[in-house]
C-alpha positions in Angstrom: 66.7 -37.9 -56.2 62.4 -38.5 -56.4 61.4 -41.7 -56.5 58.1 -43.3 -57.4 55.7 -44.8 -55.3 57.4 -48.7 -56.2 60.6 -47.2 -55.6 62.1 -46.7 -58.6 64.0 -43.9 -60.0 62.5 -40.7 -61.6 65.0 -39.1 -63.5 63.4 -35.3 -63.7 66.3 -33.8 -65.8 68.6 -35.9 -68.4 71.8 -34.1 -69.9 73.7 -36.0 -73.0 75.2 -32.3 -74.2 78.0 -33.1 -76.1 78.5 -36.5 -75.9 78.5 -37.2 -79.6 75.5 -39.7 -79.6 73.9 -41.1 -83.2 71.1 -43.1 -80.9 69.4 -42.3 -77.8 69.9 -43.7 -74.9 66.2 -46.0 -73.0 65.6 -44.1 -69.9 62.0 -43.1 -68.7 60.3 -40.4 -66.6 62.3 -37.7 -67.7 61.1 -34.1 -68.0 63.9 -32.2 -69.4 66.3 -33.9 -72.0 69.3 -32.3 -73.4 71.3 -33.6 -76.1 72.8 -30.2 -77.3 76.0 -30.2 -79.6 76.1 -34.3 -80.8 75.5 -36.0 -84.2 72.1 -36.1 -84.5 70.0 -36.4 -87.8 66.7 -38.1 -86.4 65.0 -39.3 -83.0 64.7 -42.8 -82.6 61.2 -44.3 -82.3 61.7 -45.1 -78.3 61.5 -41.7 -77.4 57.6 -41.7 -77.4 58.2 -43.7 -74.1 59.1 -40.5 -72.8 57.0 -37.4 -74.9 54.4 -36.9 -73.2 56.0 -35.7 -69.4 58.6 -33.8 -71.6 58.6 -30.0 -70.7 62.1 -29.0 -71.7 63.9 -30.6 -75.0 67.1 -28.9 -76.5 68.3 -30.5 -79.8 70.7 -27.4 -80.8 74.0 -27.9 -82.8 72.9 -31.4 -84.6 72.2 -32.5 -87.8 68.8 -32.4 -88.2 67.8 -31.5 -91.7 63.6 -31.2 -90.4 61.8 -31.1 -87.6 61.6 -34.4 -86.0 57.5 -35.4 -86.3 57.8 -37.2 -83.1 57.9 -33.8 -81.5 54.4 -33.4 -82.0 53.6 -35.5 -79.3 55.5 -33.6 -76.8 51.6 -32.8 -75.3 53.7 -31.0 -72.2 56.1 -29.1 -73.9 57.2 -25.8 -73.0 60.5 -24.9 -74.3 62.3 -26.2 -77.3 65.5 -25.8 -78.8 66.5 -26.8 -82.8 68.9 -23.6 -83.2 72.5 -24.4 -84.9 70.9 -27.6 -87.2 70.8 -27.5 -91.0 66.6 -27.2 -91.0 65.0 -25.8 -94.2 61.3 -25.5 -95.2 59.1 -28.5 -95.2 58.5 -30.0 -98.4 54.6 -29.9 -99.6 54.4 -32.7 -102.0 55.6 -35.9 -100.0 54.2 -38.8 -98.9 55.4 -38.2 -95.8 54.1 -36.4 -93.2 55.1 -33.0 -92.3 55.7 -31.5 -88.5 53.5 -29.5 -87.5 53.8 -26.8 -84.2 49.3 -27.0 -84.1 49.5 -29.8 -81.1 52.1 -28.1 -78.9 49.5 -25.7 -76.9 51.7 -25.7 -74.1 55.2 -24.6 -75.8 56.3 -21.3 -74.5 59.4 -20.8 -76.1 60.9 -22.2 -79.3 64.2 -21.1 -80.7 64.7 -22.2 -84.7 68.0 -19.9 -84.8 71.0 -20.8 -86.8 68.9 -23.1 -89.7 67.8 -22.4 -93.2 64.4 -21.4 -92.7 62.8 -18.8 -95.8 59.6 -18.9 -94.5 58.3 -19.6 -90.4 57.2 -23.2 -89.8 53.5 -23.7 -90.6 50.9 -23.3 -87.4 53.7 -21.6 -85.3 51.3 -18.6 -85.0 48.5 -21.2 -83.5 50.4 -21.4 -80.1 48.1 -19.5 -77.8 51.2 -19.6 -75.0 54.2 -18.7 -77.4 56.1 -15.7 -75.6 60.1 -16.1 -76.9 60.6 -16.5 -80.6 64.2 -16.9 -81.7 64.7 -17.0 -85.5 67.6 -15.3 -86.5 70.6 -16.1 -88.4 68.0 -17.8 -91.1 66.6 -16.9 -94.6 63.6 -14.7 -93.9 62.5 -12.5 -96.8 59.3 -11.5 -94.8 56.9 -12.3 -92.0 53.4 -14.0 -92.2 50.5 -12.0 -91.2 49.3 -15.6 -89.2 51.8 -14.6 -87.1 49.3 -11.3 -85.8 47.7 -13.8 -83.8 50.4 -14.3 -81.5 49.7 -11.4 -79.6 51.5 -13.0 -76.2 55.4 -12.6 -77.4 57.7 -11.0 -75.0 60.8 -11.9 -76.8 61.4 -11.6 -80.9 65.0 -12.1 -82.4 64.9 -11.5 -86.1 68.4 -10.4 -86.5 70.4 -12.0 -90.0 68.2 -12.9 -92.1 66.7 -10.6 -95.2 63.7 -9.0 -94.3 62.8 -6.0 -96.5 59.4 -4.8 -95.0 57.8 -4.7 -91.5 54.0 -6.2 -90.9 51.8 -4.3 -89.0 51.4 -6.8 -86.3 54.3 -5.6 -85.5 53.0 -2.9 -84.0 51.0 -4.5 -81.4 53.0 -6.2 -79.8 52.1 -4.6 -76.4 53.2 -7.0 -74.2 56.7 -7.5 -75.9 59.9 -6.5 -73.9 62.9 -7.3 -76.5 62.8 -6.8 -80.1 66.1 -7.7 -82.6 65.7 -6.5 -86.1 69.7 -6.4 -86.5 70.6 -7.5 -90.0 68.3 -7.0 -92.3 68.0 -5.0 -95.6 65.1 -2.7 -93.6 65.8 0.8 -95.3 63.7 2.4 -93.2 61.0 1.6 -90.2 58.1 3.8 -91.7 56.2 0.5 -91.5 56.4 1.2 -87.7 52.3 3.0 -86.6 52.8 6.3 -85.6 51.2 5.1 -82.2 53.9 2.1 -82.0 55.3 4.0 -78.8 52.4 4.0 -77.0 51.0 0.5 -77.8 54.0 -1.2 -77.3 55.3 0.7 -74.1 56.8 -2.3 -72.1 59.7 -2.7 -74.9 63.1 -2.2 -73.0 65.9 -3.7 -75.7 65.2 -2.7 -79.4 68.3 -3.6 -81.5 68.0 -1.9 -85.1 72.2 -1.9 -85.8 73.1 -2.8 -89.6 70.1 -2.2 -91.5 69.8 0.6 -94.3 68.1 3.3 -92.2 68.0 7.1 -93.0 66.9 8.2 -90.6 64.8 7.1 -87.7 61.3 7.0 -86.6 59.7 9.7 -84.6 57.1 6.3 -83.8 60.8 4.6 -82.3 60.8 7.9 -79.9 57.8 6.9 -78.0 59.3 4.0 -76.6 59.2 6.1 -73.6 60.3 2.5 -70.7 63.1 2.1 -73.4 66.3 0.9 -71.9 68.7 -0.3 -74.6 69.2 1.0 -77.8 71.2 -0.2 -81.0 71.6 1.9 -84.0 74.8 1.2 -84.7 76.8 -0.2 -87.7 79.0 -3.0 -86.6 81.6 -3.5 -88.9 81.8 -7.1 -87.7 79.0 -7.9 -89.1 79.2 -10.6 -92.2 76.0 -10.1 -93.2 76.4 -7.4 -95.9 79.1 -9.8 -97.2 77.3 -12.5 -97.1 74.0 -11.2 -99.1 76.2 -8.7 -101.2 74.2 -5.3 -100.5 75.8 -2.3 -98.6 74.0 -2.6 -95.1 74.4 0.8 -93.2 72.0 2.6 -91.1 73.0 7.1 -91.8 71.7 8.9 -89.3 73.3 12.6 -89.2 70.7 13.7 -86.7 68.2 12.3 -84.2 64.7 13.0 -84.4 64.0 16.1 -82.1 61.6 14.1 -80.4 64.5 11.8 -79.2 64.6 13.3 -75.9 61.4 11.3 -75.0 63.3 8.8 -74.5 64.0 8.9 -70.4 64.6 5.9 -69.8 67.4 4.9 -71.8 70.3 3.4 -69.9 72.4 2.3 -72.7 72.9 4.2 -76.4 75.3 2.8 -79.4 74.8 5.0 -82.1 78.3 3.5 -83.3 79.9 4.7 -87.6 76.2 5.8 -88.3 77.5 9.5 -89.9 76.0 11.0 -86.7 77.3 14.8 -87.3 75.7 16.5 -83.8 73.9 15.3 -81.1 69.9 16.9 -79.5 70.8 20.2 -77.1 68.3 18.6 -74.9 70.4 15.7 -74.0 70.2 16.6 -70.9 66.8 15.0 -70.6 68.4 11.5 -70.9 68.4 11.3 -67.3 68.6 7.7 -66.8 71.9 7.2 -69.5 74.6 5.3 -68.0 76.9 4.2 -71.2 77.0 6.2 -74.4 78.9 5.2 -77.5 78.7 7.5 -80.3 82.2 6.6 -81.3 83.7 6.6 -85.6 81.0 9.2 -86.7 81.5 12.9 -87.9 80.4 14.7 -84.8 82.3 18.0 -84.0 80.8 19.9 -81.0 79.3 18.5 -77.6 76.2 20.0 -76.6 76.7 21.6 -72.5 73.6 19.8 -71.7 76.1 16.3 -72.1 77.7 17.4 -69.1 74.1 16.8 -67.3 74.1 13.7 -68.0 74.2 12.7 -63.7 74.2 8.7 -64.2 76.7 8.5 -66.9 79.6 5.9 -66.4 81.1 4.9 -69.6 81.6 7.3 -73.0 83.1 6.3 -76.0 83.8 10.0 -77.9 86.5 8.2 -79.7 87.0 8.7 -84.0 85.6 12.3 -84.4 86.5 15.8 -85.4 85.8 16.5 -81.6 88.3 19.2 -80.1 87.1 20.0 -76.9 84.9 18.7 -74.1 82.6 20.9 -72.6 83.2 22.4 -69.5 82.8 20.5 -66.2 81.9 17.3 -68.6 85.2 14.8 -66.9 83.5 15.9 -63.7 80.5 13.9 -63.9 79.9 12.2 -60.8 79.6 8.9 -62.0 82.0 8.8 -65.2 84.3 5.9 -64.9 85.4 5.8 -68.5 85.6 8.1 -71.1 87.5 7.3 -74.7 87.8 10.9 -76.5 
């Protein structure tokens, strides 16, 4: 444990997770303060004692009806954590001051999952350092086009909430890696540039299950680094329920362009009416799992059984009568569900 030059203490990292606390507890020099899953609905007025050295601050599965304004003087802050609290816009006309993100230029990462957001926060798009934005599982009916400023994200989780349309900011995201649209009333991704492939070539995990697609993108086939792909419907999924509109992505076919896609290691293309798959599957060189299961598909391409690096296959729920020849063979298959 560090200690200061007088000899006392310096606590780097404080954990109170779960420990059901309504106040918080007097303890300085602390850098990282967790006080995950307790009965929070406000921060007490001591804790600007400790703001300013604070890089890490997770407040997740409280109470907390707004953002606590004392966050804004968190002048280190670089990760923070409000998902799983009962947050909803901040009323304009009060006497009272609202937060604002504008004086945390060092946050990094800020994850408002799991509240009751139907708009983003105002000045979240001022953060020059912002990387990993979590919002889903909110109230979203669209996306701000302040937010084309944040041209830094790595990391955007969208997923649940009821977007309709796409911005085009969206399309630059060049240096992003992880992008979760699952949930959403998108019917289609023709907002998408044609040139989305090429700009934003350092995506790897694109998650597009449960949304009202008819068909996808030839822009989505660019994606040449991609590594995971969703297009599934899960039937898990409350969502439709829960904003009463039928929530399915039909896809028959693929794009024939989908073969561009070499670097995909993982495919779901789960109860999406698929009804045949590309003869130039083949060229999926780098597929490991594939689950096209509870679709309408009848024949297997021979180019399937090319498929070197495949492990797992989930063939299960179709019309499918026969595997192609040599297909159990495959090197590397460990499971296969027909």
């Amino acid at each position: 444990m560090p200690f200061t030059e007088d000899g006392s203490t310096t606590i780097l990292s404080l954990d109170f997770c779960s420990r059901k606390l309504t106040t918080f507890p007097s303890i300085l020099n602390i850098t990282e303060l967790n006080l995950r899953n307790n009965q929070l609905v406000n921060l007490p007025e001591d804790i600007l004692l400790i703001v300013s050295k604070l890089t890490l601050v997770d407040l997740s599965y409280n109470k907390f009806t707004e953002i606590p304004i004392l966050l804004q003087e968190c002048s280190s802050l670089q990760s923070l954590n409000l998902s799983h609290n009962m947050l909803t816009d901040p009323i304009t006309e009060t006497k009272f001051p609202a937060f604002t993100f504008s004086s945390l230029s060092t946050l990094t990462m800020v994850d408002l999952s799991h509240n009751r957001f139907s708009q983003f926060p105002p000045n979240l798009s001022q953060l020059p350092k912002l990387s990993h934005m979590l919002f889903s599982h909110n109230q979203l009916s669209s996306l701000p086009l302040s937010l084309a400023s944040c041209t830094f994200i790595r990391q955007l989780c969208l997923s649940h909430n009821q977007l309709v349309t796409l911005p085009s900011w969206l399309s630059n995201l060049s240096l992003c890696s992880s992008l979760n649209l699952s949930n959403n009333p998108l019917e289609d991704l023709s907002d998408l540039h044609p040139q989305y492939g090429q700009t934003c070539r350092r995506m790897k995990y694109l998650d597009v299950s449960n949304l009202s697609m008819k068909k996808m993108p030839d822009s989505m086939c660019g994606l040449l680094d991609l590594r995971h792909l969703d297009l599934s419907n899960h039937q898990s999924s409350k969502f439709s329920q829960a904003i009463h509109l039928p929530i399915f992505n039909s896809l028959p076919t693929f794009p024939t362009t989908f073969s561009q896609l070499v670097g995909l290691v993982k495919l779901q293309a789960v109860g999406v009416k698929l009804s045949e798959l590309p003869d130039s599957l083949n060229l999926l060189r780098s597929l490991k799992i594939l689950d096209i299961s509870h679709n309408n598909i009848c024949w297997l391409p021979p180019s399937i059984s090319l498929l070197s690096k495949l492990k797992f296959c989930n063939l299960s729920h179709n019309n499918i009568c026969m595997l192609p020849l040599d297909f159990e063979q495959l090197p590397h298959l460990e499971h296969i569900l027909a």
